[in-house]
Structure formats: C-alpha cells, structure tokens
One Martini backbone bead per residue (centre of mass of N, CA, C, O) as a GRO file, in nm:
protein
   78
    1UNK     BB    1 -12.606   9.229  15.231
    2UNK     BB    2 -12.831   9.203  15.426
    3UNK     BB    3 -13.013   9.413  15.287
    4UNK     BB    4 -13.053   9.242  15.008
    5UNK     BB    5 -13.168   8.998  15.095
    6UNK     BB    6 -13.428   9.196  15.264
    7UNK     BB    7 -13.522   9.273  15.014
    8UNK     BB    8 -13.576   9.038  14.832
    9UNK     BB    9 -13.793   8.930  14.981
   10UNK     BB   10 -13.984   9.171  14.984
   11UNK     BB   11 -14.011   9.108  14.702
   12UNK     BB   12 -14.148   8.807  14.713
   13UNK     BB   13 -14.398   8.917  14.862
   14UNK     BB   14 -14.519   9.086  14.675
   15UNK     BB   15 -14.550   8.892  14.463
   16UNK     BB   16 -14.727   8.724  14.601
   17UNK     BB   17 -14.935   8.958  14.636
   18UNK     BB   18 -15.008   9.059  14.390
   19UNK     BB   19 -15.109   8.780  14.261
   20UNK     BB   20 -15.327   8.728  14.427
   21UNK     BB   21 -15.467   9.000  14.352
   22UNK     BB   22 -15.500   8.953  14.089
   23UNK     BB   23 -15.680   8.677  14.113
   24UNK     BB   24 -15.891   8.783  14.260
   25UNK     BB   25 -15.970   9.034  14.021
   26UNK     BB   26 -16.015   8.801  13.791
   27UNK     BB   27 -16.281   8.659  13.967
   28UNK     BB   28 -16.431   8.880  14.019
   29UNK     BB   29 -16.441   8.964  13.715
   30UNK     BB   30 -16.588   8.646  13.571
   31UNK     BB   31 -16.834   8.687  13.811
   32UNK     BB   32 -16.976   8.957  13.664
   33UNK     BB   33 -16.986   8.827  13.418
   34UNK     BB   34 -17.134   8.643  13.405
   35UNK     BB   35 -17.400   8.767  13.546
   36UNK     BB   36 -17.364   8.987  13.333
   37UNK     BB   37 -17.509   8.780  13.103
   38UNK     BB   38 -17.738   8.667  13.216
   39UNK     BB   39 -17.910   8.881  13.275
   40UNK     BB   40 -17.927   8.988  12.958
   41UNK     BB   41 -18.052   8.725  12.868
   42UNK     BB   42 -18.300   8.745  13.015
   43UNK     BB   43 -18.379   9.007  12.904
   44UNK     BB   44 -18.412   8.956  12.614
   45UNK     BB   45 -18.593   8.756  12.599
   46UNK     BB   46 -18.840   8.931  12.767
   47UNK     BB   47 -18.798   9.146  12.492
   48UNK     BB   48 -18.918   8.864  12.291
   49UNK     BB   49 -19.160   8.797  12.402
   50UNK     BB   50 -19.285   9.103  12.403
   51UNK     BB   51 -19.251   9.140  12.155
   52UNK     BB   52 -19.431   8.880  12.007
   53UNK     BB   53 -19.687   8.954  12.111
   54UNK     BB   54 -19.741   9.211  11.991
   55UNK     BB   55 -19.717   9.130  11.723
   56UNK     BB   56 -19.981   8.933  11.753
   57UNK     BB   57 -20.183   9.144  11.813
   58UNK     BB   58 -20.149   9.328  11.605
   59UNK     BB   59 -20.226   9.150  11.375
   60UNK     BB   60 -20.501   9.041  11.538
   61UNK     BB   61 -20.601   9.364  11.476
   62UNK     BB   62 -20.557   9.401  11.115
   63UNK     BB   63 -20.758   9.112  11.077
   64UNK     BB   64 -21.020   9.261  11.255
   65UNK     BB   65 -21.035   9.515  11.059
   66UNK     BB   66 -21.062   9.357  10.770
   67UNK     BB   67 -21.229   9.085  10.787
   68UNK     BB   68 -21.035   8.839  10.821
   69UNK     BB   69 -21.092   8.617  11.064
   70UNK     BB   70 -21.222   8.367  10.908
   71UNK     BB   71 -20.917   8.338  10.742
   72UNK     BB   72 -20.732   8.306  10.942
   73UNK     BB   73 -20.818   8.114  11.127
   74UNK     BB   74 -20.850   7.877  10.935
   75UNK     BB   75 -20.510   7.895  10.877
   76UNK     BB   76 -20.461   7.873  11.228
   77UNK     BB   77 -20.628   7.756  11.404
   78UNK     BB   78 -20.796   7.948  11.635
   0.00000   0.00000   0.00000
C-alpha cells in the first residue's frame, strides 16, 4: 500500500511537471511565433516599398523614352 501511495505521488509531481514544460514550450512558441511575423511583416513592406520604387522608375523611365515627359510632368504634376 505504501508502495502505490509513492507511486502515485511520484504521478502527480510528474504531470505537474509536464505541465510546466508544456506550458513553457507553448509560450516559447507564442514569443517565436510572434518575433517570426513582426519580421515577416517588415520583410513584406520592405519589398513593397522597393516594388513600388522600381515600378514608379519603369513607368518614368517609358513615359521618358516615348517623349511623353511634359504630359506626364503635367498630368501628375512632377
């Protein structure tokens, strides 16, 4: 009897034990996981603003070659 009341102790410290470690990988996971979207998010922007660049030089680089400058300039007021 002695033996399985040990026994039984011994379960109740381990699941209390588990859970801890559950609950540490779950936030450790949480904070990696938020960290790992703030980054991509900033990736994304970063080349959205260098798409946007590059698209804004083709298109004034085209309306350049066509000699369409001075109706560009003044429809978009550069």
């Amino acid at each position: 009897m002695k033996r399985i009341k040990q026994l039984e102790r011994e379960i109740l410290q381990m699941r209390g034990k588990h859970s801890d470690t559950i609950q540490q990988l779950k936030a450790k996971f949480l904070q990696e996981k938020s960290e790992y979207t703030e980054e991509s998010n900033e990736k994304i922007e970063e080349l959205s603003r260098e798409a946007n660049k590059v698209s804004a030089d083709q298109i004034f680089d085209f309306v350049e070659t066509m000699g369409l400058v001075g109706n560009f300039s003044s429809i978009f007021r550069l």
